[in-house]
VEXDREN-2710 file (C-alpha; in Angstrom, 1 decimal):
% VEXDREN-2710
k/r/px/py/pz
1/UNK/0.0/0.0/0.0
2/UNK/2.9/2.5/0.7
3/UNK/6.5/1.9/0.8
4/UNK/5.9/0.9/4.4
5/UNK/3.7/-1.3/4.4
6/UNK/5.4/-3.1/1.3
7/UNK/8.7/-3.7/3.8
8/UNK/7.4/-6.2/6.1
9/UNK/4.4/-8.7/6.1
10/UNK/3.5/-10.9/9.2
11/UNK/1.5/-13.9/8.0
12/UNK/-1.4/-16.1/10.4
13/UNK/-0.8/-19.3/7.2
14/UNK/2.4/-21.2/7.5
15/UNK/3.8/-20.0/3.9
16/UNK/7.1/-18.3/4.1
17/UNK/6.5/-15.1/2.3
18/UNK/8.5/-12.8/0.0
19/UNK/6.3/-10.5/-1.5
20/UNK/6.6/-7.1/-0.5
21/UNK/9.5/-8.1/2.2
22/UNK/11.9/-8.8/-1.0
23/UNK/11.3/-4.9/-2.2
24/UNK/13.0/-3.9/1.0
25/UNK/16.3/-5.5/-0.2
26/UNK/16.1/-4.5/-3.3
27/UNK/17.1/-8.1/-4.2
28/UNK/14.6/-10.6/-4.7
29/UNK/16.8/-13.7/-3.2
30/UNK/16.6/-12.0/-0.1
31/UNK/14.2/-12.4/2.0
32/UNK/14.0/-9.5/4.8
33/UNK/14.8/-10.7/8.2
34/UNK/12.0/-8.7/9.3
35/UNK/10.3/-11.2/7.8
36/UNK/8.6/-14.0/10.7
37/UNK/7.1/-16.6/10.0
38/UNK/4.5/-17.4/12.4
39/UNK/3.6/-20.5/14.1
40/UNK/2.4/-23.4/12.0
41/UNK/-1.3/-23.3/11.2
42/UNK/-3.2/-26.0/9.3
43/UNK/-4.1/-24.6/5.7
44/UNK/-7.2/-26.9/4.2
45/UNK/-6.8/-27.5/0.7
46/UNK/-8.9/-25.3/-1.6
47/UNK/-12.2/-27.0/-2.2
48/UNK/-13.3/-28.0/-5.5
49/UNK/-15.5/-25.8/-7.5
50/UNK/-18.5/-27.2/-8.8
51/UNK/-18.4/-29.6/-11.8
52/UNK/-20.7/-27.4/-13.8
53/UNK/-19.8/-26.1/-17.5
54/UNK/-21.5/-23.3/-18.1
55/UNK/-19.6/-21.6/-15.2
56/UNK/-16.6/-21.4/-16.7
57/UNK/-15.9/-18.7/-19.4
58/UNK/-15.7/-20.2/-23.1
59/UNK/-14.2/-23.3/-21.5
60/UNK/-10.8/-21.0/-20.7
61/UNK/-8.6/-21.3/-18.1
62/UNK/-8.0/-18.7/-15.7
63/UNK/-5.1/-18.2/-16.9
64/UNK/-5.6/-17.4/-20.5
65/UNK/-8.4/-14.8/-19.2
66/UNK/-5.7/-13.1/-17.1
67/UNK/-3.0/-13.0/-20.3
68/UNK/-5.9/-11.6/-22.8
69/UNK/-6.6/-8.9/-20.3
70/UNK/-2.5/-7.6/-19.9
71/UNK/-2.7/-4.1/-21.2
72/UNK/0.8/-2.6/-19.7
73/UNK/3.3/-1.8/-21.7
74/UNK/6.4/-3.8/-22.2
75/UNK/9.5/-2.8/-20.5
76/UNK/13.0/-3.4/-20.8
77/UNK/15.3/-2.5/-18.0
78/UNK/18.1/-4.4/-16.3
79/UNK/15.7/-4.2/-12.2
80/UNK/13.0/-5.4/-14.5
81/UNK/15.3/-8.7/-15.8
82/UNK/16.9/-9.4/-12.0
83/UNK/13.1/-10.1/-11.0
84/UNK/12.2/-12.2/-14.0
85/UNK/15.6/-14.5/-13.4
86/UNK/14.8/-14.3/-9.5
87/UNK/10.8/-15.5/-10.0
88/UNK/11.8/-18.6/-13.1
89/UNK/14.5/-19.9/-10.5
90/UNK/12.0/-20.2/-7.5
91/UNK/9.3/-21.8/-9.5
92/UNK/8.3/-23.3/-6.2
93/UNK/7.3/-20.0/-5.2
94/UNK/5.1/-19.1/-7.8
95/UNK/3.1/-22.6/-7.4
96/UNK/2.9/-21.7/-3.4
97/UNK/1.8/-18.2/-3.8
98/UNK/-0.9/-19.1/-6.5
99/UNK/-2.1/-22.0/-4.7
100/UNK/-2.8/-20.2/-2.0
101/UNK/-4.5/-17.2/-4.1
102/UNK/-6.5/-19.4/-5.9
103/UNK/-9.6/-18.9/-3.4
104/UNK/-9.7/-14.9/-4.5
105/UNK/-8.0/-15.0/-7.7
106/UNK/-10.7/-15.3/-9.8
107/UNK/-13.1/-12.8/-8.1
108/UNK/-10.1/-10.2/-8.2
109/UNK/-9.8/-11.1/-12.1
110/UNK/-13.6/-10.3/-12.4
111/UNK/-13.8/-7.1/-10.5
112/UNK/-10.4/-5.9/-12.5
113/UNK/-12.2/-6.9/-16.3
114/UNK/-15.2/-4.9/-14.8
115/UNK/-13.7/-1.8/-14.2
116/UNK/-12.0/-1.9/-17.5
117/UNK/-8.3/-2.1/-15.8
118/UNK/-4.8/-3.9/-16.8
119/UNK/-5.6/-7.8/-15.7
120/UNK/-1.4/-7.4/-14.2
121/UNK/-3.4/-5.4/-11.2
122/UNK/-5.2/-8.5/-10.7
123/UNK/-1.5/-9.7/-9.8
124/UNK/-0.6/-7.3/-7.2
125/UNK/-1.7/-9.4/-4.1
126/UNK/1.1/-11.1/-5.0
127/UNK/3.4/-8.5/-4.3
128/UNK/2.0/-6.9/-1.5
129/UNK/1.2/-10.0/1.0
130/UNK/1.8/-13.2/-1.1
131/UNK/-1.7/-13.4/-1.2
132/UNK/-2.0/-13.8/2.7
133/UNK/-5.6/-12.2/3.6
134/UNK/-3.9/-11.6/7.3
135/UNK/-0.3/-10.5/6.3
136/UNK/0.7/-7.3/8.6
137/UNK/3.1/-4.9/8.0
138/UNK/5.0/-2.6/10.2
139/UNK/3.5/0.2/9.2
140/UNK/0.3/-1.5/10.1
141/UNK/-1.0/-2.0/6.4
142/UNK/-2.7/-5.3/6.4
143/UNK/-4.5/-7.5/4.1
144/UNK/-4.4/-8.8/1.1
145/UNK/-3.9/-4.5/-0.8
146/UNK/-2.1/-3.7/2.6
147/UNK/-4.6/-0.9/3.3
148/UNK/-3.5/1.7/6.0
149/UNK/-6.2/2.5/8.8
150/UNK/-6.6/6.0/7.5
151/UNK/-6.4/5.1/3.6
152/UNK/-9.0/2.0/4.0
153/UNK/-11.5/4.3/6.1
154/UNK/-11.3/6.8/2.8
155/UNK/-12.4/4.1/1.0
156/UNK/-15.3/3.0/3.2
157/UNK/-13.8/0.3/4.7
158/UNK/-15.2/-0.5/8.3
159/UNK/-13.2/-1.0/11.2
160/UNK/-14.2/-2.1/14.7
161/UNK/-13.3/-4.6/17.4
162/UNK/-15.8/-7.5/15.5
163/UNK/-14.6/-6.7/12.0
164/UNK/-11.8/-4.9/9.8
165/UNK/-12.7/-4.3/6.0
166/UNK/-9.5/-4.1/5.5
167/UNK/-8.8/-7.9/5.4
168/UNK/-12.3/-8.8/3.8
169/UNK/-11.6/-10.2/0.4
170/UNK/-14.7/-8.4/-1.5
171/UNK/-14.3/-4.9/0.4
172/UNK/-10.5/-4.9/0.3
173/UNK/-10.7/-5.5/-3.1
174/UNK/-13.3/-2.8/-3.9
175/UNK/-11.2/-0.3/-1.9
176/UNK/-8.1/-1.2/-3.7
177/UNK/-9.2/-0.7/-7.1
178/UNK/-11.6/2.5/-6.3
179/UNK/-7.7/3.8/-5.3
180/UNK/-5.7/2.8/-7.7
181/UNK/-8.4/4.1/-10.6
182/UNK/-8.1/7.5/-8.5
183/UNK/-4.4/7.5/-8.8
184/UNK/-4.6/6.6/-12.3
185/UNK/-6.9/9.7/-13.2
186/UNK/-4.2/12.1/-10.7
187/UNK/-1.5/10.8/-12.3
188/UNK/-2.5/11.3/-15.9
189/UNK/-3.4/8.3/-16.9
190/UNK/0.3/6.9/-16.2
191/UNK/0.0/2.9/-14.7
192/UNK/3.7/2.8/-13.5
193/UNK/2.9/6.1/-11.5
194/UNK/0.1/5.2/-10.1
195/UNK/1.1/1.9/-9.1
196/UNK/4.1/3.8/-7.1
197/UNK/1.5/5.7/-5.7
198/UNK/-0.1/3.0/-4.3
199/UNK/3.1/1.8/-3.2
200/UNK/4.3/5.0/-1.3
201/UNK/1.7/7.3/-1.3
202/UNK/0.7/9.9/-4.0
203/UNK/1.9/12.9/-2.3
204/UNK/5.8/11.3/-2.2
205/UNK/5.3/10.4/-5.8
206/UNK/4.2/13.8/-6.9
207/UNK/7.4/15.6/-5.0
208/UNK/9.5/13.3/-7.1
209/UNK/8.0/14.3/-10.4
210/UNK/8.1/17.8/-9.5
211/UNK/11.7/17.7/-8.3
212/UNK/12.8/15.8/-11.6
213/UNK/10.3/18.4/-13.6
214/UNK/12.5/21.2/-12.0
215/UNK/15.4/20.3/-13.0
216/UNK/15.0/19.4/-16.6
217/UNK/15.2/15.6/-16.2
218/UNK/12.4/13.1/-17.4
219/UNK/9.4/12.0/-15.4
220/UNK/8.9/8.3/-16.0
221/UNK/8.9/5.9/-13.2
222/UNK/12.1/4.4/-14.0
223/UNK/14.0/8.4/-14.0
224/UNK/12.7/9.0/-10.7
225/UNK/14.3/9.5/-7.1
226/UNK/11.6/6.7/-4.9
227/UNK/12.4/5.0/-1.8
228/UNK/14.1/1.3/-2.6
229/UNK/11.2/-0.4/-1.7
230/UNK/9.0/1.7/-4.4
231/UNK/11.5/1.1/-7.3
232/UNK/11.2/-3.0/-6.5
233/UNK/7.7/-2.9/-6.1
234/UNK/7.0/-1.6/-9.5
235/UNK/9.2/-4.0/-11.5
236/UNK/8.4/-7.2/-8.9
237/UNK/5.0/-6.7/-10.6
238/UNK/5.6/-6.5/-14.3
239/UNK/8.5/-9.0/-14.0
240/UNK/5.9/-11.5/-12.9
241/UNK/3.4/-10.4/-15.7
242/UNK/6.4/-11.7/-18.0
243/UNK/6.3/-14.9/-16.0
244/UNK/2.6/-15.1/-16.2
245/UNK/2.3/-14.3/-20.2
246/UNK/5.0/-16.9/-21.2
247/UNK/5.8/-19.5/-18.2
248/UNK/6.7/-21.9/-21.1
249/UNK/9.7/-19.8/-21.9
250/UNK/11.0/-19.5/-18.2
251/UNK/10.3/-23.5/-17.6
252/UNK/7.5/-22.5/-15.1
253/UNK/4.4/-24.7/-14.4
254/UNK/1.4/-22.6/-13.1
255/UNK/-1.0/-24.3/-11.0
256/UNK/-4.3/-25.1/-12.6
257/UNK/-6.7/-21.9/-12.1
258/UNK/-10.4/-23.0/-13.2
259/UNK/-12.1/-19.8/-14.9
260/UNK/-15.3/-20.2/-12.5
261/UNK/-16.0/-18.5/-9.0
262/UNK/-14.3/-20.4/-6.0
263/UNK/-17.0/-18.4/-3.7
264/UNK/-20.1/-17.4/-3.2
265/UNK/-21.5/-14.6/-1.5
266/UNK/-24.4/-14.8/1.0
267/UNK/-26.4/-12.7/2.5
268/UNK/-26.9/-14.5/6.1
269/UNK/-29.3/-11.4/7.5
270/UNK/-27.9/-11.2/11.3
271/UNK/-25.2/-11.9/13.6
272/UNK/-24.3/-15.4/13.2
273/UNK/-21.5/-17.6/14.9
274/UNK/-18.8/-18.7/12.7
275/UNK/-19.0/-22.5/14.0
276/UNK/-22.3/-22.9/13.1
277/UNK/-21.5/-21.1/9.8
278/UNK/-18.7/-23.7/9.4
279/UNK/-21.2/-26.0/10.2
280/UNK/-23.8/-25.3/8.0
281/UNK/-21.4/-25.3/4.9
282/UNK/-20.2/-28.3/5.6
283/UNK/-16.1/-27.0/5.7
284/UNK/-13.4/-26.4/8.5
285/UNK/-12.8/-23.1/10.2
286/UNK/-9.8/-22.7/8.4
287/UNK/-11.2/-22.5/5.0
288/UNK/-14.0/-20.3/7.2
289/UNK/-12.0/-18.1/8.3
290/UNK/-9.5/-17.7/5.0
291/UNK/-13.0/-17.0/3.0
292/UNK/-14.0/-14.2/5.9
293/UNK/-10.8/-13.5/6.9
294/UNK/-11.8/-9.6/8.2
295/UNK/-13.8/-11.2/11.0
296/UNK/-11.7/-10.7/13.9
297/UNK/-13.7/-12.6/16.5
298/UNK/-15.7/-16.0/16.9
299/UNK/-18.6/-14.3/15.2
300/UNK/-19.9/-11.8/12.5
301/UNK/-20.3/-8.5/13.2
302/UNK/-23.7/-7.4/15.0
303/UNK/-24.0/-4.6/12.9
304/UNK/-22.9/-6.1/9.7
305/UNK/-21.7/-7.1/7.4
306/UNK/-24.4/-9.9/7.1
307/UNK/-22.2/-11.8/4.5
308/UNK/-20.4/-14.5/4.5
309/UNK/-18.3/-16.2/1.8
310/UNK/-19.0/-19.8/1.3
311/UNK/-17.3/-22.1/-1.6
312/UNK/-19.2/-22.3/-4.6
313/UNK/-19.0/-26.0/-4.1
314/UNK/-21.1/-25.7/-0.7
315/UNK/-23.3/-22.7/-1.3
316/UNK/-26.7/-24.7/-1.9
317/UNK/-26.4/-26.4/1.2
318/UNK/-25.6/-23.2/3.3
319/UNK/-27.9/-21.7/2.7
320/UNK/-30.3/-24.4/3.0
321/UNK/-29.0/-25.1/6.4
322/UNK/-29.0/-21.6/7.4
323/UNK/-32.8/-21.0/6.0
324/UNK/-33.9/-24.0/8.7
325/UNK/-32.5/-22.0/11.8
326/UNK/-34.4/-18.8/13.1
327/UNK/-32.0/-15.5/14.2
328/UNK/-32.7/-15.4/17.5
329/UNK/-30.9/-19.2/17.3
330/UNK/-28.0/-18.5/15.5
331/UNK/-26.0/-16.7/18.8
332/UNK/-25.8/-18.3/22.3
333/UNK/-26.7/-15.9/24.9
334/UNK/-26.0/-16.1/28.9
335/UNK/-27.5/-14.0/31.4
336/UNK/-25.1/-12.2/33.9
337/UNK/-26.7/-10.2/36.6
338/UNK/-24.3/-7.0/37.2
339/UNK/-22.0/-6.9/40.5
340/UNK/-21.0/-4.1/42.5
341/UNK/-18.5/-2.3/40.4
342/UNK/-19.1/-3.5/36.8
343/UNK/-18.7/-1.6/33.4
344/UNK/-19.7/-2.6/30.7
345/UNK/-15.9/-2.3/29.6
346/UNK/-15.1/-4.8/32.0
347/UNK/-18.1/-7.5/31.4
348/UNK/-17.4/-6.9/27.9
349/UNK/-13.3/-7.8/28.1
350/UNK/-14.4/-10.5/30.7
351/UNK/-16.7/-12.4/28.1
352/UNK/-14.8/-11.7/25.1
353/UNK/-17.5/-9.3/23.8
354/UNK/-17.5/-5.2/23.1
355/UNK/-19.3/-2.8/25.0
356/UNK/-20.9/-1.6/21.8
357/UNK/-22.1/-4.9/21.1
358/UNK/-23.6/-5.4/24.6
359/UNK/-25.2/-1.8/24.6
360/UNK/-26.8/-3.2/21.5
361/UNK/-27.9/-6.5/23.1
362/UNK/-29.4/-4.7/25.8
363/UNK/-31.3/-1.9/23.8
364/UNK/-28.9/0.7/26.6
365/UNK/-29.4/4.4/25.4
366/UNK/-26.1/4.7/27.3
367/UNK/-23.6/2.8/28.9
368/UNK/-24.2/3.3/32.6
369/UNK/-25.6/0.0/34.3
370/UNK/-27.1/-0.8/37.7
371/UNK/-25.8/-3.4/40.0
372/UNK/-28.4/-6.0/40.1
373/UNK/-29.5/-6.1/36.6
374/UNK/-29.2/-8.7/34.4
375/UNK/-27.7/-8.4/30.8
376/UNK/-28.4/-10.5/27.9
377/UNK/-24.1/-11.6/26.7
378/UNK/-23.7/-13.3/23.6
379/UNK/-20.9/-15.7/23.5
380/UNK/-19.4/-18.6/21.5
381/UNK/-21.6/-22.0/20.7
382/UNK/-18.3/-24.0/20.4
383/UNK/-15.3/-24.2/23.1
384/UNK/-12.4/-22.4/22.0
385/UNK/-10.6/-25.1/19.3
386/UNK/-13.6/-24.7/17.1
387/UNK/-12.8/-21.9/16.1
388/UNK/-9.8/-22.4/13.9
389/UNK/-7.6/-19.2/14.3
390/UNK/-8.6/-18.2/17.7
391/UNK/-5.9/-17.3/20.0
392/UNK/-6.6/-20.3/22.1
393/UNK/-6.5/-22.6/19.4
394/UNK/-3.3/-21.1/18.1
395/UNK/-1.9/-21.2/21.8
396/UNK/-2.3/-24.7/22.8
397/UNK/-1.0/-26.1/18.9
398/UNK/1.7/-23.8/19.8
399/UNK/2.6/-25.5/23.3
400/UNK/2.5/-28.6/22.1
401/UNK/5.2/-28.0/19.0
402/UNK/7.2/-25.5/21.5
403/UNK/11.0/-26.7/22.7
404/UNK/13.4/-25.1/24.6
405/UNK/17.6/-26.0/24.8
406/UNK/19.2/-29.3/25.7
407/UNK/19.7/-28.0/29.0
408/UNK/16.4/-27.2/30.0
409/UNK/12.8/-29.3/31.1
410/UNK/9.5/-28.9/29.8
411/UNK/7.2/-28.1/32.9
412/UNK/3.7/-26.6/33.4
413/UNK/3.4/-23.5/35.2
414/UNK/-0.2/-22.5/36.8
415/UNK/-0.1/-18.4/36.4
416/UNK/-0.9/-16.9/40.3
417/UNK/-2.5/-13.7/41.5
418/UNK/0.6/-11.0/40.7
419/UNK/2.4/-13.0/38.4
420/UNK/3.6/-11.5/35.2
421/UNK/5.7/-12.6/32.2
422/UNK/8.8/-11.1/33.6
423/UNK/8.2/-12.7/36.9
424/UNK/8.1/-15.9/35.7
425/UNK/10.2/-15.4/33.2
426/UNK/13.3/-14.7/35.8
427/UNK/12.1/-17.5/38.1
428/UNK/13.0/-19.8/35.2
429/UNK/15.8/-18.2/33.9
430/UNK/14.5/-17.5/30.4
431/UNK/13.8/-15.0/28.4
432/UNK/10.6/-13.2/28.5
433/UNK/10.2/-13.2/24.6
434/UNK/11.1/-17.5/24.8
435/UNK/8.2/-17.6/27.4
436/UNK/6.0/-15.5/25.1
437/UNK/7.3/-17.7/21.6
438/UNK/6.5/-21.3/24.0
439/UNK/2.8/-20.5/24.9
440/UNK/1.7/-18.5/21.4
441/UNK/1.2/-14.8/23.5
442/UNK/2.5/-12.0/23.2
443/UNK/5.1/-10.5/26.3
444/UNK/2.4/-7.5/26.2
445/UNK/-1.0/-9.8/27.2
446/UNK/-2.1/-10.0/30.6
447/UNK/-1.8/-13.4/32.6
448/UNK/-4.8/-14.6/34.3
449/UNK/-4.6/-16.6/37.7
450/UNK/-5.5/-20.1/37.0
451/UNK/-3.8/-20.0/33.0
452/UNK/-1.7/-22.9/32.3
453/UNK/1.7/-22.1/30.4
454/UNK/4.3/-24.1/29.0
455/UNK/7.6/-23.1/30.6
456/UNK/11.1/-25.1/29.1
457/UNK/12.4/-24.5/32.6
458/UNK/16.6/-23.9/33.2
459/UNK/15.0/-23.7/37.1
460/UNK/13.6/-26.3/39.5
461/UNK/10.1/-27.1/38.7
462/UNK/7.7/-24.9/41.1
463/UNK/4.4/-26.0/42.0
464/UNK/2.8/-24.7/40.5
465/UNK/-6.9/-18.2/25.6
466/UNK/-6.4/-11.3/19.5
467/UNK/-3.7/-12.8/17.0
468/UNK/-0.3/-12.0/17.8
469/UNK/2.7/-11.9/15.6
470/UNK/5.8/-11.3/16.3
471/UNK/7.6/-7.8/14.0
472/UNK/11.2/-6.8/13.4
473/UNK/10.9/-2.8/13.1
474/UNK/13.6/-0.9/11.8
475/UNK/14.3/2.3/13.9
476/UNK/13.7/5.3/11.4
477/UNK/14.8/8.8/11.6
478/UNK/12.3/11.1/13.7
479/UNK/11.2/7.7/15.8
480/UNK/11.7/7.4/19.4
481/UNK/10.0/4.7/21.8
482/UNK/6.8/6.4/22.4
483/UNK/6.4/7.2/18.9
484/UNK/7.0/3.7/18.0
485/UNK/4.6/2.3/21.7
486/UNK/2.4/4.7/20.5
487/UNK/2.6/3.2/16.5
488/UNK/2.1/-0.3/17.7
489/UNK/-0.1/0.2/20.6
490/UNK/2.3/-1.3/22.7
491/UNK/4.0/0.3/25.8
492/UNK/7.6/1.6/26.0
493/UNK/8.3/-0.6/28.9
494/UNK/7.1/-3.8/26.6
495/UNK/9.5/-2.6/24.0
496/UNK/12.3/-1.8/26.5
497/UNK/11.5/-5.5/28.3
498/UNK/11.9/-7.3/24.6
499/UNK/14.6/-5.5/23.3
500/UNK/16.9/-5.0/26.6
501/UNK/17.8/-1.4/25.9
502/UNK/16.9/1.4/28.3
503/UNK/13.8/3.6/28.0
504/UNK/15.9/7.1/28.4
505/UNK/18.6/5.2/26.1
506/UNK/19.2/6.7/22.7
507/UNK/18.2/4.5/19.7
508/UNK/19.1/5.2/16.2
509/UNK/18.2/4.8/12.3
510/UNK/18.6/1.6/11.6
511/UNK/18.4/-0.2/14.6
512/UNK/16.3/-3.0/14.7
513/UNK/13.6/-3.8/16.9
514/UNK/11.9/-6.5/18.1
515/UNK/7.8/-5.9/18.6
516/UNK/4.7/-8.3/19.6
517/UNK/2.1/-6.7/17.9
518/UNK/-1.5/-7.5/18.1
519/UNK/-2.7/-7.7/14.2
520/UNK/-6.6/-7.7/15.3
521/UNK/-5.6/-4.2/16.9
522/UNK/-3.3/-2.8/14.1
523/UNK/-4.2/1.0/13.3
END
């Protein structure tokens, strides 16, 4: 989305991803160290599409569709060939990438042909998160386009604690080409500038132009003075429309893209729980969650969207399913009578629920409450494994896999009132980020009396559920550690705790940083 956002991407699949995070080097082999892979997560294989004919598009492959609509000119320019010899020696790249994009390639391909654009934009997903509907950058771009907070609410995309546009596959993609047709038109009709644009921001773009303008030096993309990231990001993209137009000549094999829809859209009417929704489809939460991948929580949001994606494969029986179950029975609901001292922050945070969303529950003009009422609280059908990238679920797959040095013993650890990752941390003599990486939290989340973690003890054994990804930040000029808290919404004693410098030390351009940032939370 901006040259940013292109320089690091944090992914919830367990792909290793180049993408955007290869601009930063500038060369392609490279993949940025800032670059983590997270935890593995099981990825369900693509479902099949329906075998029905008529769906597909004079009996085409994707592929062909995608070639007939290239419209960019042709290029020749020695950046341009390092990409093209960096993509036909990692041929199993391109299958990985594509593999995984085939869920939302072809609705991308569809939306590009409608708006009359170059089918290559139907490619940049590649490019800027590897097609990863959850990849995060440190800038705190994320999705699929890497929209910005500020940037994605321009182009109507909603964000609350239930739900983030910016990761929804139909919205995102709306967004994303409602921009880059914007830039197009402020550009003057120039494709390689307004793909910078999108890349670092129209404003940088147009100081370069004007600078080069000044001076009495050509304008193009290729004459002008952008950030490293921004002169990769540009060529990454038509290098692998080379790739893409002739494979045969690069000895690449594409993966088999069907031309019909992989998803459906339905309109479900209400708030509906996201196991049931599995359910009813007949699929795992996985594929739920990688179709609906801007629903942050174990539910749809109560004020909408009431969509869900659904594989074509499974639509009929969706909605069949769905049809035979009233609203009022697609949430669970517990009553809680209010004690002495309650919020409705506080209930809310204690049932994994908003305020907002129990205000609305409740029909509460405001958001004062009474001890000794009772509130309607809507909470999760399924216990927490059910629902497939839930930070339980994540948490205990991760304690499981986790292992710590020859030297050490895996024991449990029962969390107690006062305790605290540092606290525990030092009684085992380990490191607070190792405690963190063992039990799939982040350093910054708060430990609850009674929680169970997985300690790789170098200490005696004592007696003893938001997605979380783990960032390396590169210390630019103008930061300093409550800017960068403040960026991350983290606190400069987390950052100080991970990173074992001081907070009234001095830290400089360049310096890397280590970060646990809360993706669901990303601004």
């Amino acid at each position: 989305m901006n040259a940013a956002s292109s320089t690091l991407v944090l992914t919830a699949l367990a792909f290793a991803l180049t993408g955007c995070g290869a601009a930063l080097n500038h060369k392609p082999e490279e993949i940025s160290d800032s670059i983590v892979q997270a935890e593995p997560v099981p990825v369900p294989e693509p479902v099949p599409p329906p075998e029905k004919p008529d769906e597909a598009t004079n009996g085409e492959d994707l592929w062909e569709r995608i070639r007939a609509g290239f419209a960019l000119q042709q290029y020749d320019h020695p950046q341009l060939e390092q990409y093209i010899n960096w993509y036909a020696s990692h041929p199993e790249y391109i299958e990985r990438v594509f593999t995984r994009g085939q869920r939302y390639l072809y609705h991308i391909t569809q939306r590009v042909e409608e708006e009359g654009l170059p089918l290559e934009i139907a490619l940049m997903p590649v490019v800027e998160s590897a097609f990863d509907p959850f990849a995060y950058s440190y800038a705190t771009a994320t999705g699929m386009w890497q929209f910005m907070s500020g940037t994605g609410s321009d182009y109507g995309l909603k964000q609350n604690w239930w739900y983030d546009g910016r990761r929804d596959v139909i919205d995102s993609t709306n967004a994303a080409l409602s921009y880059l047709q914007r830039l197009h038109q402020l550009f003057d009709d120039d494709w390689l500038h307004a793909l910078a644009a999108y890349n670092t921001g129209q404003g940088r773009l147009q100081r370069a132009i004007t600078r080069n303008a000044k001076a009495g030096k050509p304008t193009d993309f290729w004459s002008l003075k952008l950030p490293r990231e921004t002169r990769a990001y540009v060529p990454q993209l038509l290098a692998l429309s080379k790739i893409i137009a002739d494979p045969e000549s690069y000895q690449i094999t594409l993966p088999p893209l069907g031309n019909a829809p992989y998803f459906v859209a339905i309109d479900v009417g209400s708030q509906l729980d996201l196991a049931q929704a599995a359910e009813f489809a007949g699929i795992t939460m996985d594929e739920l969650y990688l179709l609906n991948p801007g629903f942050n929580r174990w539910a749809t949001d109560p004020d909408g969207p009431h969509r869900l994606l659904i594989p074509a494969a499974k639509s009929d029986s969706f909605s069949e399913a769905l049809a035979a179950v009233p609203q009022t029975q697609r949430i669970s609901w517990r009553r809680y009578t209010i004690a002495p001292g309650d919020s409705l922050i506080k209930i809310a945070r204690q049932f994994n629920t908003s305020a907002e969303a129990l205000q609305s529950a409740n029909n509460l003009r405001s958001s004062r409450i009474r001890a000794g009422d009772t509130l309607l609280i809507p909470k999760a059908s399924m216990e927490g494994e059910h629902y497939a990238y839930s930070a339980n679920q994540r948490r205990e797959r991760t304690q499981s896999k986790a292992s710590g040095g020859a030297d050490s013993i895996k024991v449990s650890y029962t969390v107690r009132k006062g305790d605290s990752f540092w606290r525990i941390a030092n009684h085992h003599k380990v490191s607070v980020s190792a405690l963190a990486r063992w039990n799939g939290m982040s350093p910054r989340e708060t430990l609850k009396p009674g929680q169970t973690l997985v300690v790789w003890s170098k200490a005696p054994e004592t007696d003893s559920t938001g997605v979380t990804r783990k960032l390396s930040y590169k210390v630019r000029t103008g930061d300093s550690l409550a800017r960068i808290a403040d960026k991350f919404n983290v606190s400069i004693k987390d950052i100080t705790r991970w990173n074992g410098v001081s907070s009234k030390g001095y830290i400089h351009p360049g310096q890397s940083l280590t970060l646990f940032v809360d993706v669901t939370k990303g601004r």
